[in-house]
VODO-294295 format. One record per atom (N, C-alpha, C, O): residue in three letters; atom name; x, y, z. Coordinates in Angstrom, 2 decimals. Layout:
VODO-294295
  aa at       X       Y       Z
 ala CA       X       Y       Z
...
END
This chain:
VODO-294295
  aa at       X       Y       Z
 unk  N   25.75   74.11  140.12
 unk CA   26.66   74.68  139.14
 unk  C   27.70   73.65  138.69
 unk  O   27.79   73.43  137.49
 unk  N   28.51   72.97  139.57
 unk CA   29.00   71.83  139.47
 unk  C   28.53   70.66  138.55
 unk  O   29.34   70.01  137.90
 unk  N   27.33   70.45  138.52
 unk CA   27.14   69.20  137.83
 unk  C   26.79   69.73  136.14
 unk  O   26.62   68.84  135.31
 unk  N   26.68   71.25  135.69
 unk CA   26.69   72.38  134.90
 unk  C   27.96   72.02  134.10
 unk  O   28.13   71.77  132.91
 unk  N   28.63   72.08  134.96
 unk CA   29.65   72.45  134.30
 unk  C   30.57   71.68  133.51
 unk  O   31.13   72.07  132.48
 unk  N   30.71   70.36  134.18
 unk CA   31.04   68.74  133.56
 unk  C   30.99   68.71  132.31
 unk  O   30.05   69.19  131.68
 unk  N   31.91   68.20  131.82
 unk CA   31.50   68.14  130.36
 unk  C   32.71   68.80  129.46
 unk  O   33.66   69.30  130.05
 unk  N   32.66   68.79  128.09
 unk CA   33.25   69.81  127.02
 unk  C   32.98   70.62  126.46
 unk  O   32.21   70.35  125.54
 unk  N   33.37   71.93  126.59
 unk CA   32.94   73.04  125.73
 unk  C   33.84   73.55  124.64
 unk  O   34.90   72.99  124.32
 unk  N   33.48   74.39  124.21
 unk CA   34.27   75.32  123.03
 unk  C   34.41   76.26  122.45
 unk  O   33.49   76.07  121.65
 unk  N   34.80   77.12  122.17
 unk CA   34.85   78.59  121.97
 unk  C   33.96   78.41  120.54
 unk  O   33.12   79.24  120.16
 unk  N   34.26   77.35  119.92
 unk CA   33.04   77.64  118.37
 unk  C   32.02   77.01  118.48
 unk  O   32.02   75.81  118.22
 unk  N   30.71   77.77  118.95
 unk CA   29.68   77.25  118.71
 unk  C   29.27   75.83  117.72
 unk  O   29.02   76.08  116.54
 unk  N   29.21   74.85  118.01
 unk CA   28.82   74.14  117.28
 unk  C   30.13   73.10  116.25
 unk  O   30.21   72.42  115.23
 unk  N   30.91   73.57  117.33
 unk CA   32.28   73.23  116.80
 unk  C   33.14   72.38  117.53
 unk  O   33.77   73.23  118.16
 unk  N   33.54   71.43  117.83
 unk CA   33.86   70.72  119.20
 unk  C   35.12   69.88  118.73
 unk  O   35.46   68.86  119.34
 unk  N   35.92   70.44  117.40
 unk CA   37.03   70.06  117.45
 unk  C   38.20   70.59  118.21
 unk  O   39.24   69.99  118.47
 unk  N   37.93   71.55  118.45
 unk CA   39.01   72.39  119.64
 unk  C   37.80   72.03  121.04
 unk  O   36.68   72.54  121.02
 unk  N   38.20   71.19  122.09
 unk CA   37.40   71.63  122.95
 unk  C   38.26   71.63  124.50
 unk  O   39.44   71.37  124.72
 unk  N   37.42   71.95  125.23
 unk CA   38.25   71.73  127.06
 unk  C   37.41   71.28  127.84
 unk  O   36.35   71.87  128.06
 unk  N   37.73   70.24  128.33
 unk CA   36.79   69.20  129.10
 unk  C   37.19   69.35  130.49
 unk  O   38.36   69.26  130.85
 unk  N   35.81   69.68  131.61
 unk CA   35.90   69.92  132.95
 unk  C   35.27   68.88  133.67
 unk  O   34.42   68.09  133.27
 unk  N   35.81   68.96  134.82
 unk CA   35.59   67.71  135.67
 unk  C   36.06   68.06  137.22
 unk  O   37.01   68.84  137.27
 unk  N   35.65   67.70  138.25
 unk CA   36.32   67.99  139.57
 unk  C   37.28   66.50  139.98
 unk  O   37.64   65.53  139.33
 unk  N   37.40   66.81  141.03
 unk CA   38.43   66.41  141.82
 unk  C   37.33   65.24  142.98
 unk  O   36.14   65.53  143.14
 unk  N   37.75   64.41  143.44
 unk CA   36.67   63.19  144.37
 unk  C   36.38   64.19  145.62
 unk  O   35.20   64.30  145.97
 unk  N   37.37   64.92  146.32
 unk CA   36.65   65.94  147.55
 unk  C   36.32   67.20  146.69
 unk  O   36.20   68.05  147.57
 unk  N   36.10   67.82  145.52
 unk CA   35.33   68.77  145.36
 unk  C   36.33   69.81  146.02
 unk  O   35.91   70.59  146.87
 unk  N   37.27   69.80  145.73
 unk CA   38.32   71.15  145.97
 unk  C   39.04   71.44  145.00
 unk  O   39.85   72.36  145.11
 unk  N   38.94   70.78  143.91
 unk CA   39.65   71.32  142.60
 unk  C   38.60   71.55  141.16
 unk  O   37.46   71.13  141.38
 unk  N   38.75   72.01  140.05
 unk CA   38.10   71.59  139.10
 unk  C   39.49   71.65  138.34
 unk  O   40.55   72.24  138.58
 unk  N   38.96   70.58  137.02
 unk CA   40.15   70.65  136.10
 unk  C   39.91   70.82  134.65
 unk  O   38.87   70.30  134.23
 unk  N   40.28   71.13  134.24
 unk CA   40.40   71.82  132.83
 unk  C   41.18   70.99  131.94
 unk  O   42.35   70.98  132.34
 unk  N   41.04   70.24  130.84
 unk CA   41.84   69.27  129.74
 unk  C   41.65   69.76  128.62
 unk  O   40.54   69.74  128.09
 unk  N   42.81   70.36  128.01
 unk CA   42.61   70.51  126.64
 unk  C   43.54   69.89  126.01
 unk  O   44.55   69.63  126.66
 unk  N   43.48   69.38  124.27
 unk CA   44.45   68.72  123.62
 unk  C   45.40   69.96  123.12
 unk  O   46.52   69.55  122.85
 unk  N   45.28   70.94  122.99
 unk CA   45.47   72.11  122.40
 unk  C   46.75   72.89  123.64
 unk  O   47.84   73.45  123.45
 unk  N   45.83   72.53  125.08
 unk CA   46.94   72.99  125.86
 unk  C   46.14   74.27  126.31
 unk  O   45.01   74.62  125.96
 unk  N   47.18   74.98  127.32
 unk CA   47.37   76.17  128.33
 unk  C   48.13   76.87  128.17
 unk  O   49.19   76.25  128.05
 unk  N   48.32   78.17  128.06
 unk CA   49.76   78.53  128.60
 unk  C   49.34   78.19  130.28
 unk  O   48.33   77.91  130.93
 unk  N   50.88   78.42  130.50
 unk CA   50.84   77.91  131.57
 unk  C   51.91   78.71  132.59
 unk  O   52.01   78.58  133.81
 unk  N   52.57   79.48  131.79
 unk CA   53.33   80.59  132.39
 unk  C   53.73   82.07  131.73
 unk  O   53.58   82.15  130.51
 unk  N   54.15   83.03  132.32
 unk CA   54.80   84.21  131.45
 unk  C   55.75   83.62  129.73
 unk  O   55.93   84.17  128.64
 unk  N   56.12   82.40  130.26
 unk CA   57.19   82.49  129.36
 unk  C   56.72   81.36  127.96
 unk  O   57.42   80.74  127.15
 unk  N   55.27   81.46  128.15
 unk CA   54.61   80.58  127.23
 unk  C   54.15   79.25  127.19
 unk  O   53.16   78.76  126.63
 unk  N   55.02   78.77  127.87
 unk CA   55.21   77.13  128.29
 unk  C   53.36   76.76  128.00
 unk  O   52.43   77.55  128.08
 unk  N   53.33   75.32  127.67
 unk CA   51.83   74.95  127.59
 unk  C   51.88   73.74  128.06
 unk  O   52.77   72.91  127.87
 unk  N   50.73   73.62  128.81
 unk CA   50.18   72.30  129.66
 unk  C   49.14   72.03  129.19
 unk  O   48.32   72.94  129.17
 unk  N   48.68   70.53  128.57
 unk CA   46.90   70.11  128.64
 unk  C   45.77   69.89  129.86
 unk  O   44.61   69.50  129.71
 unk  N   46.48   70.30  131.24
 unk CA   45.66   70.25  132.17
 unk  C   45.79   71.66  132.88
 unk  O   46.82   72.33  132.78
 unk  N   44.52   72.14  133.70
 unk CA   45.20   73.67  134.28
 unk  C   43.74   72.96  135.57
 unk  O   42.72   72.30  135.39
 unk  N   44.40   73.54  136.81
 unk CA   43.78   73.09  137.96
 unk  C   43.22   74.47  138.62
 unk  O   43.73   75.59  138.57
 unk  N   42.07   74.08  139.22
 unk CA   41.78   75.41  139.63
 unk  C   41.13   74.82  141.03
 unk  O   40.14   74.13  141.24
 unk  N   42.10   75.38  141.87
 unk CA   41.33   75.37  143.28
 unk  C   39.99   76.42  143.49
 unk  O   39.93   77.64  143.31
 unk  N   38.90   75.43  143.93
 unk CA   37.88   76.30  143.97
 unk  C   37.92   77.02  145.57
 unk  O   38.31   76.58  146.65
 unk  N   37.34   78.28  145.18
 unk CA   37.22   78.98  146.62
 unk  C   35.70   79.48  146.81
 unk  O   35.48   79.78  147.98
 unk  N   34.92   79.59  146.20
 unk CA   33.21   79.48  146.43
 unk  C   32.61   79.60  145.12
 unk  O   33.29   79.94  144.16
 unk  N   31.01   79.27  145.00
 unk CA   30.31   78.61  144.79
 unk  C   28.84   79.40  144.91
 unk  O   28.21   79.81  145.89
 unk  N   28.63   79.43  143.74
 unk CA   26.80   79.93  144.42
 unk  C   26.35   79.27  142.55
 unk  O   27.08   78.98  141.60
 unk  N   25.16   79.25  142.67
 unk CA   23.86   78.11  141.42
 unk  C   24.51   78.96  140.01
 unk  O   24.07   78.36  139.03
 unk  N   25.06   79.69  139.74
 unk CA   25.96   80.31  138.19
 unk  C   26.94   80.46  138.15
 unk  O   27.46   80.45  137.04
 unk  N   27.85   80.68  139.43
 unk CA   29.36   80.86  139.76
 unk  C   30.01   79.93  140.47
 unk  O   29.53   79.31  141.41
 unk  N   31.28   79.80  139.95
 unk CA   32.49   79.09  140.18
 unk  C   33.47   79.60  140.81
 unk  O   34.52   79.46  140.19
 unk  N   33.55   80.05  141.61
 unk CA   35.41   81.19  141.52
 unk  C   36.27   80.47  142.37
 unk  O   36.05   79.99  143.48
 unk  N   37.51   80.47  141.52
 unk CA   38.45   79.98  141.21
 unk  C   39.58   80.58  141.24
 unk  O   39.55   81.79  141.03
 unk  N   41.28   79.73  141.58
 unk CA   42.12   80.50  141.52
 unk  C   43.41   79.00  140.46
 unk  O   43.95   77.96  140.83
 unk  N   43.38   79.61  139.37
 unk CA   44.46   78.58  138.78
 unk  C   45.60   78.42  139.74
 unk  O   46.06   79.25  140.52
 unk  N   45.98   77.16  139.51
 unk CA   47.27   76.33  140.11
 unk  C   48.45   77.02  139.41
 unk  O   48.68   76.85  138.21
 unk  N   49.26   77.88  140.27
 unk CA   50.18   78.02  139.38
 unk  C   49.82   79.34  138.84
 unk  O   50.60   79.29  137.89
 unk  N   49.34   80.29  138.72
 unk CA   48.79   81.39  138.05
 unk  C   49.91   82.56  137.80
 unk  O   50.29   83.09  138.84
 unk  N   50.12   82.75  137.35
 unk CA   51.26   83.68  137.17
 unk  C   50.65   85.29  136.99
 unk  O   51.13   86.28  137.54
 unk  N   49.54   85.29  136.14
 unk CA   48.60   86.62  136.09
 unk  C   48.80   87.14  137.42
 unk  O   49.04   86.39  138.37
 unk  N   48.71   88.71  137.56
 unk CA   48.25   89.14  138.62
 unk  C   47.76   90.65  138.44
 unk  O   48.38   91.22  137.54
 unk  N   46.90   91.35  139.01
 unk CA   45.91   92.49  140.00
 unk  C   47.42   93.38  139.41
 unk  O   48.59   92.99  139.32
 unk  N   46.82   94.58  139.11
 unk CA   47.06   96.12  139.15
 unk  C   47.64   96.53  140.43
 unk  O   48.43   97.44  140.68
 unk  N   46.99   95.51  141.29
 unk CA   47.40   95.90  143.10
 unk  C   48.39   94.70  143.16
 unk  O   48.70   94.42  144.32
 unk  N   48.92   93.98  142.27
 unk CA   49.90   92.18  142.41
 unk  C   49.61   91.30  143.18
 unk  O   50.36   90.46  143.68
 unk  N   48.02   91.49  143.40
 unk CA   47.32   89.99  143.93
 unk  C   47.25   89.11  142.72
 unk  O   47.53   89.62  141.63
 unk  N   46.95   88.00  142.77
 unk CA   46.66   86.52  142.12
 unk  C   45.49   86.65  141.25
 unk  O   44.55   86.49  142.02
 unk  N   45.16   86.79  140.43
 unk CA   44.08   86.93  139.22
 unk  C   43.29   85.76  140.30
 unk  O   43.75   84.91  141.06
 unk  N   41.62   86.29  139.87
 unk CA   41.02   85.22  140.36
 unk  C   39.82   84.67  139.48
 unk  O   39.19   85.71  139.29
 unk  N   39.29   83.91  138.99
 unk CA   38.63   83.97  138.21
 unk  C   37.24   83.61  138.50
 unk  O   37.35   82.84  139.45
 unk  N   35.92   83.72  138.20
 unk CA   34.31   83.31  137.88
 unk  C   34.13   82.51  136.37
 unk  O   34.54   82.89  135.27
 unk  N   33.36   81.28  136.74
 unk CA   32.91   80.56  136.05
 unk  C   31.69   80.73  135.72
 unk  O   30.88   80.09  136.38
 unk  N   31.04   81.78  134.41
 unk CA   29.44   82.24  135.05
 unk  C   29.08   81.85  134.09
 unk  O   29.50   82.05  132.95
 unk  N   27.76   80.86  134.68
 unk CA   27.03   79.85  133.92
 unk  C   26.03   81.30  133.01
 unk  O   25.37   82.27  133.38
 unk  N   26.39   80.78  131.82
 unk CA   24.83   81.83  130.91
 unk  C   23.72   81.52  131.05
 unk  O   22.77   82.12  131.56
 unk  N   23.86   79.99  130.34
 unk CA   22.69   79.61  130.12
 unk  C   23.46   77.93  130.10
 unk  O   24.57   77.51  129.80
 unk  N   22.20   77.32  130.59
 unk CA   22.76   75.29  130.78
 unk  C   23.93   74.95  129.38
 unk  O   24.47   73.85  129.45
 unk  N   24.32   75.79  128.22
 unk CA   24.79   75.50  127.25
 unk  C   26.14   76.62  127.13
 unk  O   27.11   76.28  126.45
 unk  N   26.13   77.57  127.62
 unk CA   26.84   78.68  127.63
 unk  C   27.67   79.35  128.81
 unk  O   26.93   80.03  129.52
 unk  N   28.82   79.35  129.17
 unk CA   29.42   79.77  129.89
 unk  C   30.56   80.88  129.60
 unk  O   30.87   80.86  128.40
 unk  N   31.22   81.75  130.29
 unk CA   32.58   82.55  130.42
 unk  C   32.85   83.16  131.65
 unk  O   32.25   83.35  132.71
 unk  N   34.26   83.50  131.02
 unk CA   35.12   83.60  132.26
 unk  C   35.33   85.24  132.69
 unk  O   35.74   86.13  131.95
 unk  N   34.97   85.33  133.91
 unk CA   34.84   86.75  134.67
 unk  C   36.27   86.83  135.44
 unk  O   36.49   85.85  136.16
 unk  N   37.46   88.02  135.39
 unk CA   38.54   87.84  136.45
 unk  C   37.55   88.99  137.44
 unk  O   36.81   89.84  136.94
 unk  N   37.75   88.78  138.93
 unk CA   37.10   89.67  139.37
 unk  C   37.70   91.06  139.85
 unk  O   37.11   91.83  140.61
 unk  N   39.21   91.31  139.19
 unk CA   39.45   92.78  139.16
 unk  C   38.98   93.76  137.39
 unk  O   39.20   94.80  136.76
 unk  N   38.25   92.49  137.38
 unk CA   37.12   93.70  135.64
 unk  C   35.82   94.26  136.19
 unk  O   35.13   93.86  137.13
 unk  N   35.71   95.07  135.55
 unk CA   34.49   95.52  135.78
 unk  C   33.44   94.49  136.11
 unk  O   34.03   93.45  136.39
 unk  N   32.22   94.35  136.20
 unk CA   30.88   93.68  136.68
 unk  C   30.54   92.76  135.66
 unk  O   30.19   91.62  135.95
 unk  N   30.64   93.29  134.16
 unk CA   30.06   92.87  133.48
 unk  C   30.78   92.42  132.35
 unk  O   30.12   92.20  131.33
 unk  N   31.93   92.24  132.33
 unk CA   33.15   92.07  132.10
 unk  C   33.55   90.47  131.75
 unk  O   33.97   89.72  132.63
 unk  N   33.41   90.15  130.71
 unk CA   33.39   88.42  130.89
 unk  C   34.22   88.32  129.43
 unk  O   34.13   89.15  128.53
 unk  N   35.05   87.08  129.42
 unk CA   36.03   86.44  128.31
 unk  C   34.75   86.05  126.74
 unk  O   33.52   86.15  126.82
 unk  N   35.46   85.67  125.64
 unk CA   33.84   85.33  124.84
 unk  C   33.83   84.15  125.55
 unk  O   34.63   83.67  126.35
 unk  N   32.40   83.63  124.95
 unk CA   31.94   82.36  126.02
 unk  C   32.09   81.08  125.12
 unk  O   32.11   81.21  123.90
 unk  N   32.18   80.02  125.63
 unk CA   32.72   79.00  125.98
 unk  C   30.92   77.96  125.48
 unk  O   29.91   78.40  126.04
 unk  N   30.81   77.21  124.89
 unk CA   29.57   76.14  124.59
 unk  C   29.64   75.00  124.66
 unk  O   30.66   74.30  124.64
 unk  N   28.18   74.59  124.77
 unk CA   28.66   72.99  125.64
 unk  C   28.63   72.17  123.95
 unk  O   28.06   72.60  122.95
 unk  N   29.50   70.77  124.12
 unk CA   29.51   70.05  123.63
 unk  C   28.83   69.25  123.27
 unk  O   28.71   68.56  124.29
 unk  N   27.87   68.50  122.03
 unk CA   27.47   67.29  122.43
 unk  C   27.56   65.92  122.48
 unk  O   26.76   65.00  122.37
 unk  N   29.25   66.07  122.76
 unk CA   30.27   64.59  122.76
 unk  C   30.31   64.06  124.22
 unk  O   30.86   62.98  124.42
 unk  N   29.72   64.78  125.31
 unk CA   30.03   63.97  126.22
 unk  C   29.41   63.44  127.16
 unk  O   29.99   62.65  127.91
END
């Protein structure tokens, strides 16, 4: 899933002037997220071009993840957590896992800049 995921994607198909480029960390305990466009990055709007996500497991389509810094939180005020679920080798989005099952952000396409 990891080596999947590398790379730049973009919310417009076929469009790769807005994009967010992922990459891990040398021990494989972070992934990182770069956009020129930015993050929010808190309640109060603030925006960052990098957002870090400590990974917490792993299986051949999923990522899950907990942003650095996350301010989101659970109905119950746990820490939003998020899934990285591979679609297809070109297609990905983002699952929080207090949504329903099937429940995913629109998806995210790979680039072919990188």
């Amino acid at each position: 899933m990891r080596e999947a995921a590398i790379g730049s994607w973009s919310s417009n198909k076929g469009d790769c002037k807005q994009k967010q480029t992922y990459s891990f960390s040398d021990d494989g305990m972070f992934m990182y997220a770069y956009s020129e466009d930015g993050f929010i990055s808190n309640k109060a709007g603030d925006i960052e071009n990098l957002s870090s996500y400590l990974i917490l497991g792993e299986s051949d389509r999923v990522i899950r993840s907990e942003i650095k810094g996350e301010y989101r939180t659970t109905e119950s005020g746990d820490t939003v957590i998020w899934d990285m679920y591979l679609i297809n080798d070109d297609e990905f989005c983002w699952h929080r896992t207090d949504w329903s099952v099937m429940a995913c952000t629109a998806s995210m396409y790979r680039c072919e800049d990188f």
